[in-house]
Backbone bond lengths (Angstrom), bond angles and torsions (degrees), N, CA, C in turn:
res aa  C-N    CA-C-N  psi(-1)  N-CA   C-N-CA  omega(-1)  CA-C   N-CA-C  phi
1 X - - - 1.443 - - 1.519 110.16 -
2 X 1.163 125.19 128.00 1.393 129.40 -177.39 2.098 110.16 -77.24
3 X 1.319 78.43 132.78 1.662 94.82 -162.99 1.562 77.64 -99.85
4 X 1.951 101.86 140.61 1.488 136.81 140.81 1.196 127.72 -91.05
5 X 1.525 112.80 -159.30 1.228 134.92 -157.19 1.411 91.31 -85.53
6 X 1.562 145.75 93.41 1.093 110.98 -163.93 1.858 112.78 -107.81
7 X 1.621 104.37 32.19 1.238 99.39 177.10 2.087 99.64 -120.54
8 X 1.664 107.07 27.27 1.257 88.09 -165.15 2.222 102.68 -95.18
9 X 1.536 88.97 22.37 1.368 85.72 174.42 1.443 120.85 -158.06
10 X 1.696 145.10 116.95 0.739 150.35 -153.09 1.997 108.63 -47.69
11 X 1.206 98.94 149.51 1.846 96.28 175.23 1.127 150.75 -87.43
12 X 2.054 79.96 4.33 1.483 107.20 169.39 0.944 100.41 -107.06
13 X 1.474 145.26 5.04 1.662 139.57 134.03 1.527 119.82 31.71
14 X 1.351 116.84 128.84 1.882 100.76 156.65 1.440 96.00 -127.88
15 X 1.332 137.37 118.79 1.720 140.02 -175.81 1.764 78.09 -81.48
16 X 1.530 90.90 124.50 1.678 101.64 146.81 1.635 134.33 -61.54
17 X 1.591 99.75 0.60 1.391 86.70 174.06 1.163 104.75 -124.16
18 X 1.530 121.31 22.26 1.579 97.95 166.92 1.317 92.06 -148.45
19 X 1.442 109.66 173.03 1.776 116.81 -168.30 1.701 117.41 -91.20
20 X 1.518 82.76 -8.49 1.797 94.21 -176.12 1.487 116.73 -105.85
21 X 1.302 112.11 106.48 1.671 119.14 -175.22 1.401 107.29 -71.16
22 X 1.366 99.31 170.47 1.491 98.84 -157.79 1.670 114.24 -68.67
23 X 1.941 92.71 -31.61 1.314 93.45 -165.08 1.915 112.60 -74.12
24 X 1.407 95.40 -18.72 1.462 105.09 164.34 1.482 127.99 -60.10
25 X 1.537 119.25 -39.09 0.974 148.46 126.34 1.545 123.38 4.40
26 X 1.083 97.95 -82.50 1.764 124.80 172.65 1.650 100.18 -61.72
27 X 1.060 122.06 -70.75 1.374 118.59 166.23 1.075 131.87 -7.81
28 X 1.686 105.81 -66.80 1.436 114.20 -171.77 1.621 123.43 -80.77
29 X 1.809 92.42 -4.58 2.017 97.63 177.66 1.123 77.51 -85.74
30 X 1.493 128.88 -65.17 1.832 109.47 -154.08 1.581 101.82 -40.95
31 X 1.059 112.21 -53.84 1.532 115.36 -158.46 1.601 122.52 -41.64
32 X 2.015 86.78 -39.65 1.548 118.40 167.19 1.516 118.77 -39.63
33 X 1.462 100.67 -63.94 1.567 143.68 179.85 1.908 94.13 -47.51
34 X 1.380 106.17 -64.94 1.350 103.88 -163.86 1.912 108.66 -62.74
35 X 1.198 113.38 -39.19 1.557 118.89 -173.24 1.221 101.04 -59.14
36 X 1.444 128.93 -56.20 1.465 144.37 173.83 1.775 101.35 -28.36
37 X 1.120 100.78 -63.32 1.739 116.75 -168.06 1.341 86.87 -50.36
38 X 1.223 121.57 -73.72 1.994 135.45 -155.75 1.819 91.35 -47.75
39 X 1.042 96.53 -63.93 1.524 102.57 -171.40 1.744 114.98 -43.78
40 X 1.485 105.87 -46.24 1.614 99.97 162.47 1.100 130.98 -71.59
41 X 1.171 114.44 -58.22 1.784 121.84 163.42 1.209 118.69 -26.28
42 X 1.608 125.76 -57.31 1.185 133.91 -167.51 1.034 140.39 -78.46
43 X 1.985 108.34 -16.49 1.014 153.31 -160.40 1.977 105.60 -98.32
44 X 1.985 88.73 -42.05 0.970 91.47 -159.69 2.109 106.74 -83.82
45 X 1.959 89.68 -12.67 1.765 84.86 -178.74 1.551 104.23 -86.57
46 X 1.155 122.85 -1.77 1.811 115.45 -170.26 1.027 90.43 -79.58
47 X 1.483 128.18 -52.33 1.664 124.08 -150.24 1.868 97.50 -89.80
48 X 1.269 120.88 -2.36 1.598 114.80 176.70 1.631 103.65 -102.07
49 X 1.666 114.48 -33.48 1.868 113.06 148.97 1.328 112.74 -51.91
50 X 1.049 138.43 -53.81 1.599 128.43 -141.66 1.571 99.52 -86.83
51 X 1.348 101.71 -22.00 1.743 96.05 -166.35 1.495 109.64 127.93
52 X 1.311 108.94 -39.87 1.836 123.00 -137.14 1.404 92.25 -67.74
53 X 1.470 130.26 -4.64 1.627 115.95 -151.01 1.592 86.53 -89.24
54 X 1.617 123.94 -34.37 1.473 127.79 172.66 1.344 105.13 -45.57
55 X 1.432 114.83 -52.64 1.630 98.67 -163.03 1.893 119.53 -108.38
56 X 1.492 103.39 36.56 1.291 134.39 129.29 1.214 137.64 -42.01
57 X 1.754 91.71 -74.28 1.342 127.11 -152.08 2.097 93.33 -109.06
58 X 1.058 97.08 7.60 2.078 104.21 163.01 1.541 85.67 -50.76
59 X 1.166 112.25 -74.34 1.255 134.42 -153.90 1.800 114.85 -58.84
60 X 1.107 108.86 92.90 1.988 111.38 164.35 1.485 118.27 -18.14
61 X 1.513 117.57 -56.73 1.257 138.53 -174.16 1.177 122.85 -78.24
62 X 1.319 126.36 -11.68 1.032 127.06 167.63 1.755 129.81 -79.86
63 X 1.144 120.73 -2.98 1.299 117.44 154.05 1.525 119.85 -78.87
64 X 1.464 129.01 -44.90 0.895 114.96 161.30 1.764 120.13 -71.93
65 X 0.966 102.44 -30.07 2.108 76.94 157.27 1.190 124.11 -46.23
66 X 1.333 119.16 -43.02 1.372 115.76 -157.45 1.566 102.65 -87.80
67 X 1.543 108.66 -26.80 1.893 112.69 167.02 1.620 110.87 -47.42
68 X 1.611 114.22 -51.41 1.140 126.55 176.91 1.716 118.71 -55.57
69 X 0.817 117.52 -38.89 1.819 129.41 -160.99 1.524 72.01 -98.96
70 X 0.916 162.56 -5.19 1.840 131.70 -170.99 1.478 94.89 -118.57
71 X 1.357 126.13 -33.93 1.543 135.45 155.01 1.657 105.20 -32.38
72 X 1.699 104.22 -83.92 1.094 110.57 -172.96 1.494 115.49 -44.48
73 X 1.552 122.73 -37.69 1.432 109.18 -164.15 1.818 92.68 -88.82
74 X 1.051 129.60 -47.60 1.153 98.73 168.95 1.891 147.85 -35.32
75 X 1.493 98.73 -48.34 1.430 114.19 143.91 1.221 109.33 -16.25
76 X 1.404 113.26 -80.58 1.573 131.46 -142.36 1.207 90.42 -80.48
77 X 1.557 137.87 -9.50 1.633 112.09 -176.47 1.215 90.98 -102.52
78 X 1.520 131.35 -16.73 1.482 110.00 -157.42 2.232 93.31 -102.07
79 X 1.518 101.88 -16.21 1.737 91.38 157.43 1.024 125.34 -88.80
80 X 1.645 115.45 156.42 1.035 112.34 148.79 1.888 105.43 80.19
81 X 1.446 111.36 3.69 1.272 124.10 161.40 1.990 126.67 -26.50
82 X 1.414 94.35 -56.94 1.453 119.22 178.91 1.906 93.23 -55.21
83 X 1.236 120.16 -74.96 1.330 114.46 -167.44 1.511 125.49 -70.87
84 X 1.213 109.98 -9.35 1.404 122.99 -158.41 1.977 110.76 -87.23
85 X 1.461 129.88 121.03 1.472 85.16 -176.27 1.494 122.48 -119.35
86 X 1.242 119.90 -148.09 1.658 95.29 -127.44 1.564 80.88 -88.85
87 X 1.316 154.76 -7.00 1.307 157.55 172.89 1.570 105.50 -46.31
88 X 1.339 106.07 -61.72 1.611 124.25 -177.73 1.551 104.51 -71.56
89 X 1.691 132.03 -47.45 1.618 96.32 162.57 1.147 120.72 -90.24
90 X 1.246 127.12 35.85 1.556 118.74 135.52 1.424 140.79 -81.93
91 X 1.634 90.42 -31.04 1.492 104.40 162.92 1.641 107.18 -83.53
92 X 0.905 133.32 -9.13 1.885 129.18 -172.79 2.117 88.10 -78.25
93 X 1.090 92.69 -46.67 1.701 103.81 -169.15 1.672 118.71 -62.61
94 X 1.253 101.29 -29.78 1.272 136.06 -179.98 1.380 113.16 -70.49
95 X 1.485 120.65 -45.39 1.461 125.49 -165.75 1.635 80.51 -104.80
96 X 1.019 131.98 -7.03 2.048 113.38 -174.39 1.597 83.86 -102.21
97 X 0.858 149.59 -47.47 1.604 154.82 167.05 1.958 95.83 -26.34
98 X 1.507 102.97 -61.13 1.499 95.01 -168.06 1.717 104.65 -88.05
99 X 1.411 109.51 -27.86 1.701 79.63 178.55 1.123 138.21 -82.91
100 X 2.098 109.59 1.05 1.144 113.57 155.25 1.713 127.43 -91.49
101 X 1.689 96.92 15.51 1.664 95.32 171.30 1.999 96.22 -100.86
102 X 1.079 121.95 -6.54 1.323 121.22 166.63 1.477 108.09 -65.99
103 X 1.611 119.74 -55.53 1.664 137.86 162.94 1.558 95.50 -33.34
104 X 1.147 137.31 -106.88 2.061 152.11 143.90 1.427 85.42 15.12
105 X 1.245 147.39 -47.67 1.531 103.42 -157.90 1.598 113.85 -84.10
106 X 1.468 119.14 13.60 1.000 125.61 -165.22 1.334 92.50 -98.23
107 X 1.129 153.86 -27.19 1.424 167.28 -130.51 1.626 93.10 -115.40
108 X 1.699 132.79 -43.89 1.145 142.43 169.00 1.361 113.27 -47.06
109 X 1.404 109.27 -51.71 1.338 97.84 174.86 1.513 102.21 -99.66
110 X 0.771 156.47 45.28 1.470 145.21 130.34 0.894 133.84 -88.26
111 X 1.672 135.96 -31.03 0.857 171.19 159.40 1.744 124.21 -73.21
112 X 1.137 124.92 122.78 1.824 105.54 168.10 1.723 105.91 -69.91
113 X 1.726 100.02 143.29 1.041 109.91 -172.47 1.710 111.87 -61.01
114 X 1.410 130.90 -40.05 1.463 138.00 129.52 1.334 116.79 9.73
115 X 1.334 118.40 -85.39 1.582 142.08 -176.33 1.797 113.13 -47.98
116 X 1.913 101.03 -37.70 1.457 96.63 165.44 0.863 130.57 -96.72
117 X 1.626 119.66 1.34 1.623 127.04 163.23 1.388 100.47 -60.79
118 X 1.174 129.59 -44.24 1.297 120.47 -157.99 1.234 125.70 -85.19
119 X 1.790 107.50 -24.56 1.617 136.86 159.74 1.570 114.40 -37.21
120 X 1.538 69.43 -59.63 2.047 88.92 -178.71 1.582 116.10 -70.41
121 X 0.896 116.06 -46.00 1.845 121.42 159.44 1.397 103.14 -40.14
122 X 1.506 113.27 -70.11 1.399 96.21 -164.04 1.527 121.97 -58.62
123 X 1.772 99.22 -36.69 1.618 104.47 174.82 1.385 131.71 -49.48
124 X 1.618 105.15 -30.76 1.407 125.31 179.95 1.654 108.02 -69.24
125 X 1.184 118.73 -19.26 1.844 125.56 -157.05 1.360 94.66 -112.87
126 X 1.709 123.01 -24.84 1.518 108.57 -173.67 1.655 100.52 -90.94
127 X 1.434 99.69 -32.71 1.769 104.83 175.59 1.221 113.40 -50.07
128 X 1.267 121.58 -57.19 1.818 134.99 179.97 0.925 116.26 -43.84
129 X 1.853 124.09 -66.55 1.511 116.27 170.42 1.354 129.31 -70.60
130 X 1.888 109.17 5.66 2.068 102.95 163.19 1.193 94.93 -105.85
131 X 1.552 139.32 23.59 0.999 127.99 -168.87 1.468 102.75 -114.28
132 X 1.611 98.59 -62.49 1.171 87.36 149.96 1.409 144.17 -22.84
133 X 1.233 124.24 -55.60 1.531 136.41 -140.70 1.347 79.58 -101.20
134 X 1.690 139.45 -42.54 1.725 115.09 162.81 1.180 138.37 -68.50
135 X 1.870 97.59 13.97 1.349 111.66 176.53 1.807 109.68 -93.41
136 X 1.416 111.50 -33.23 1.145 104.83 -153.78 1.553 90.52 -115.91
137 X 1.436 121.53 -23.77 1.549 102.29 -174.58 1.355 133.33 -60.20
138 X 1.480 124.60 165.68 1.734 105.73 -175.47 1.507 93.96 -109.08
139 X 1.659 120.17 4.11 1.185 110.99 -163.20 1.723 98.86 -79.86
140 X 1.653 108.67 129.10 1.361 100.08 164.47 1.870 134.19 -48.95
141 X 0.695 153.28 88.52 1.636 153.61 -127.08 1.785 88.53 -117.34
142 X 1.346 124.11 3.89 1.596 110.57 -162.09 2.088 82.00 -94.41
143 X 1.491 121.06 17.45 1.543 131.60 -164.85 1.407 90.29 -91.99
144 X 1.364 105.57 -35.49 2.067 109.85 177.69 1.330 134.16 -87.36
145 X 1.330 92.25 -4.73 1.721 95.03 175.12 1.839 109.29 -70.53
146 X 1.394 130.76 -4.27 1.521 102.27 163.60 1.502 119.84 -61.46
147 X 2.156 103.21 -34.59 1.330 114.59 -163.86 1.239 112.22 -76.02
148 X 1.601 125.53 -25.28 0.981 128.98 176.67 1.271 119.12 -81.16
149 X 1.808 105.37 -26.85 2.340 72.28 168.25 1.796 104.51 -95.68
150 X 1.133 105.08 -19.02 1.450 101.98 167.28 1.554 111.45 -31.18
151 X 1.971 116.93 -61.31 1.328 123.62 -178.44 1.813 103.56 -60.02
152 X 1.062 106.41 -36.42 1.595 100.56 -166.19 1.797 101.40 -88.28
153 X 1.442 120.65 -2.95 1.732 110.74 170.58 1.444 91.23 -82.83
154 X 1.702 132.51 -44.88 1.541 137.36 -168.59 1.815 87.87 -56.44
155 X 1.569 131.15 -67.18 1.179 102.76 -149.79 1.684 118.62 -61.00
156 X 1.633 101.03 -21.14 1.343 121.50 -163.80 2.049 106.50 -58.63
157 X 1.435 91.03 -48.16 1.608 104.45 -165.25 2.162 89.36 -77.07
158 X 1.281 117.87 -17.68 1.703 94.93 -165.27 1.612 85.12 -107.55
159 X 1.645 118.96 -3.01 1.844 92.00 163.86 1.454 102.95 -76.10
160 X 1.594 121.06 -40.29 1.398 124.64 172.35 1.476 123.60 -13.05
161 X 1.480 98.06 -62.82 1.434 132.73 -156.99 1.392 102.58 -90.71
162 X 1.095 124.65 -21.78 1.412 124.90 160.84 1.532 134.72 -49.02
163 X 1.820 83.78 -39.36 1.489 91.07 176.99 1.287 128.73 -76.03
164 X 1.348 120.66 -6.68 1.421 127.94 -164.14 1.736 98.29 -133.10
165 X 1.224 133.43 -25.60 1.593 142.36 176.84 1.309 105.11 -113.58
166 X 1.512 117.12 129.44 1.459 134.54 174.84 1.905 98.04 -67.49
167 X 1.008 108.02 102.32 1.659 93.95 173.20 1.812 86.92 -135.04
168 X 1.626 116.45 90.83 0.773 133.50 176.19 1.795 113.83 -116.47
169 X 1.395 112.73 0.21 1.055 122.53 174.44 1.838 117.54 -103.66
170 X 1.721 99.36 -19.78 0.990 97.17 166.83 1.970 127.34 -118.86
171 X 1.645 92.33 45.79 1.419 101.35 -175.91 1.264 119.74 -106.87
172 X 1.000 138.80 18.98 1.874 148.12 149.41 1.277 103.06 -90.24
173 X 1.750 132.41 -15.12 1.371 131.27 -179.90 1.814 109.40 -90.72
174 X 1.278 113.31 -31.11 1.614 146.26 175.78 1.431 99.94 -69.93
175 X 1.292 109.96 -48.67 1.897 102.81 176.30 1.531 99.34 -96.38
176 X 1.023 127.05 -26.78 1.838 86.26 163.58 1.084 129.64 -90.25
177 X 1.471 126.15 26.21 1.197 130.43 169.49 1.416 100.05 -93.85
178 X 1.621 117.30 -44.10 1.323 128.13 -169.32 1.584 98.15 -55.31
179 X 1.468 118.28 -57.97 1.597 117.92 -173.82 1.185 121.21 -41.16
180 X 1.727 109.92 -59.42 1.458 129.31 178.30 1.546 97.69 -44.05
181 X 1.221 102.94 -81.08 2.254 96.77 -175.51 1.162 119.58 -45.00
182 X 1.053 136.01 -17.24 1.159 134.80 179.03 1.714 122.82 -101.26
183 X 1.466 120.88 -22.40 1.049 127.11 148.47 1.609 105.29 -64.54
184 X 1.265 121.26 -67.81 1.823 105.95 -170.54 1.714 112.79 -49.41
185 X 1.628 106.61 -31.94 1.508 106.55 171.84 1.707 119.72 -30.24
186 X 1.723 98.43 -49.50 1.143 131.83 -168.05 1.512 100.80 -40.60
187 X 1.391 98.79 -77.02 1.800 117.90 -168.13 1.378 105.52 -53.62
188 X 1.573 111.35 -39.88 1.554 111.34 -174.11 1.472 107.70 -63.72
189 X 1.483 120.20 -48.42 1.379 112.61 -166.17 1.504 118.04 -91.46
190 X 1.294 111.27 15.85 1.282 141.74 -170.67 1.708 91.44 -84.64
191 X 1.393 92.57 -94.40 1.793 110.71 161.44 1.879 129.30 -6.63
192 X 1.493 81.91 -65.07 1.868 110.39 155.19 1.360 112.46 -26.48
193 X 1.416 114.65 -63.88 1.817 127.79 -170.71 1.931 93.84 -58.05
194 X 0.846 100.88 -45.39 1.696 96.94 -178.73 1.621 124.33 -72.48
195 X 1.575 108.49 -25.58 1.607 110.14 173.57 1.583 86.54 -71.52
196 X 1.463 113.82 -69.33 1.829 115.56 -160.78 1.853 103.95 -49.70
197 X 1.174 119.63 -25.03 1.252 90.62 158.86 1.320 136.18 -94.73
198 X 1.341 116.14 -34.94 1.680 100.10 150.07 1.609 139.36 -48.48
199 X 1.634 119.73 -12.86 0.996 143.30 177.35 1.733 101.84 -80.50
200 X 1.069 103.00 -49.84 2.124 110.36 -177.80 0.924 119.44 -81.54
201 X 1.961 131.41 -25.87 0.725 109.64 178.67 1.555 156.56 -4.87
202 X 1.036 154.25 124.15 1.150 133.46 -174.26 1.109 130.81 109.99
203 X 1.721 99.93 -50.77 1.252 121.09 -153.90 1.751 99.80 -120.74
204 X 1.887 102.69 80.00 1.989 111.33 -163.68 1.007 104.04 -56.01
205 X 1.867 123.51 -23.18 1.553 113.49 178.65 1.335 128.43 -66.44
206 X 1.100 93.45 -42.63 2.069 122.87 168.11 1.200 102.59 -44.07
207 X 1.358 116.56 -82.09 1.774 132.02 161.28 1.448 108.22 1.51
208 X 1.217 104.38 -87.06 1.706 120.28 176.49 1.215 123.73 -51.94
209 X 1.330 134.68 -30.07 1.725 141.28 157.63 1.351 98.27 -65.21
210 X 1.173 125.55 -42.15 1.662 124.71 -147.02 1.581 86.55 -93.06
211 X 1.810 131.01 -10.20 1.320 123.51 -175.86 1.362 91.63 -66.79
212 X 1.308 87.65 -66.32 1.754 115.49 -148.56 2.089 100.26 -42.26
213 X 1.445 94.76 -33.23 1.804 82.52 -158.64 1.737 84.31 -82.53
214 X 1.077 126.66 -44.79 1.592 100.54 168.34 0.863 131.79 -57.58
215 X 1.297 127.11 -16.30 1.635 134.18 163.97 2.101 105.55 -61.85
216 X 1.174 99.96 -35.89 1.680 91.61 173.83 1.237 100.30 -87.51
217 X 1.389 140.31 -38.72 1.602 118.97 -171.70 1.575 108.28 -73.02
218 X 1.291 133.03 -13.71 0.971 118.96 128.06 1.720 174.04 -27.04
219 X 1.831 92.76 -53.22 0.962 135.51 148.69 1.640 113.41 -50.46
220 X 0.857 129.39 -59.29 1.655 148.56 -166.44 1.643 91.28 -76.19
221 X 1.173 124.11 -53.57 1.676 114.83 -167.32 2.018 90.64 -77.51
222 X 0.651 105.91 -56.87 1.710 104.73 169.67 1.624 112.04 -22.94
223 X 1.646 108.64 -73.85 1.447 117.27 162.14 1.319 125.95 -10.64
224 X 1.852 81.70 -79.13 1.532 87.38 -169.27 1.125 139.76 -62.94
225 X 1.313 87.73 -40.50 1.964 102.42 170.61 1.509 108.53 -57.56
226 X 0.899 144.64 -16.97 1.443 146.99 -134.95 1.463 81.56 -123.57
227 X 1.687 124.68 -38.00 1.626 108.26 -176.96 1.794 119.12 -97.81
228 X 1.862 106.90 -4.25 0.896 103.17 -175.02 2.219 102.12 -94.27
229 X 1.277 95.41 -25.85 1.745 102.76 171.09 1.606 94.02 -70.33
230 X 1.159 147.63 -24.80 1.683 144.01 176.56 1.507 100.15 -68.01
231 X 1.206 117.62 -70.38 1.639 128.59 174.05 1.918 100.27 -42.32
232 X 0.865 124.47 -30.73 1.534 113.37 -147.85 1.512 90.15 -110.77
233 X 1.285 132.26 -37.75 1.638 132.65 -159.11 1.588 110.53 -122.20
234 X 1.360 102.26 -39.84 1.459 113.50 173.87 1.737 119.94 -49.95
235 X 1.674 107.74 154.10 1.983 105.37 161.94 1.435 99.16 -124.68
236 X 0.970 117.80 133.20 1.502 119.75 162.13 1.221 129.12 -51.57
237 X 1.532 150.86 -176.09 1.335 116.24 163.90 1.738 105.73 -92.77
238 X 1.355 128.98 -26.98 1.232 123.24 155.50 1.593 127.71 -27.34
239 X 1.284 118.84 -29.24 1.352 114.87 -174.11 1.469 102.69 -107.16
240 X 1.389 126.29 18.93 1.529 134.99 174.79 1.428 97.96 -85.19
């Protein structure tokens, strides 16, 4: 989606050509953002109560299935946007919401359920104030996106490298890099919701596709941060 000027209009805005203000706007991705969350979370403690996350995870292959199917649906929300309508990426968002709370229920049992209340608290309080601050700043922030996928190719190549190199000495240094990018993610894609709506204007169908996929890039900086503060603050129950 082509990013503007996104400080050339206040955020309490009303565009004369459409009925939905911005701050309403913003609203309805968080809102997006928040169902997404419930839907994994919630998804992910039934099936770590009931048992079911064991007989999932019987199966070897089933983590990378589920790598594969969260690929693909991502794909599929971010193609083919223009033709697609907004019914179907709600449901595309909907089914990547639950097959990464199938992924999450593994975290239930690893973790005391305790330990991720508090994960998630904190994640929720560090998100808010960069979220904030890509709400209200005038500073253009679209100046950081080299550093930010730069940080997100580094985390990409040392989860890589994880798998095959013990770098267990340098993994509280790996999650605060992970936090940092992923909090600035925050502000940037925060910001974002305000170009794509000056960009859609007009066009309420646009609007509503263009919610929903900020409602997952959202979603995803939410995630992550939430698994790299788990890695960094969290105990497993193994290490009790």
């Amino acid at each position: 989606m082509e990013e503007r000027n996104v400080n050339r209009y206040d955020f309490d805005s009303d565009y004369t050509r459409t009925s939905l203000t911005l701050n309403k706007y913003m609203a309805q991705t968080f809102g997006w953002m928040f169902v997404g969350l419930m839907i994994t979370f919630l998804l992910a403690a039934v099936l770590a109560m009931s048992g079911l996350v064991f007989v999932f995870y019987s199966n070897p292959y089933i983590p990378m299935v589920l790598l594969i199917a969260e690929l693909i649906v991502v794909l599929a929300m971010s193609a083919g946007i223009l033709n697609r309508s907004v019914g179907v990426t709600r449901m595309l968002f909907a089914v990547y919401s639950m097959l990464n709370g199938v992924v999450f229920s593994v975290y239930f049992v690893a973790y005391q359920v305790t330990n991720l209340i508090f994960i998630f608290g904190l994640t929720a309080l560090f998100f808010g104030a960069f979220a904030l601050y890509g709400r209200m700043t005038k500073t253009d922030l679209s100046r950081l996106r080299p550093l930010l996928f730069g940080g997100l190719i580094f985390l990409l190549i040392a989860g890589l490298l994880t798998m095959f190199i013990d770098f267990s000495s340098l993994e509280r240094g790996i999650c605060m890099v992970g936090i940092v990018v992923f909090l600035c993610f925050t502000a940037y894609d925060v910001q974002k919701i305000k170009a794509n709506y000056e960009y859609f204007c007009g066009d309420e169908v646009m609007l509503q596709k263009a919610s929903i996929y900020s409602a997952l890039q959202l979603y995803l900086d939410f995630i992550n941060l939430f698994l790299y503060l788990l890695r960094f603050l969290g105990r497993s129950r193994s290490s009790r």
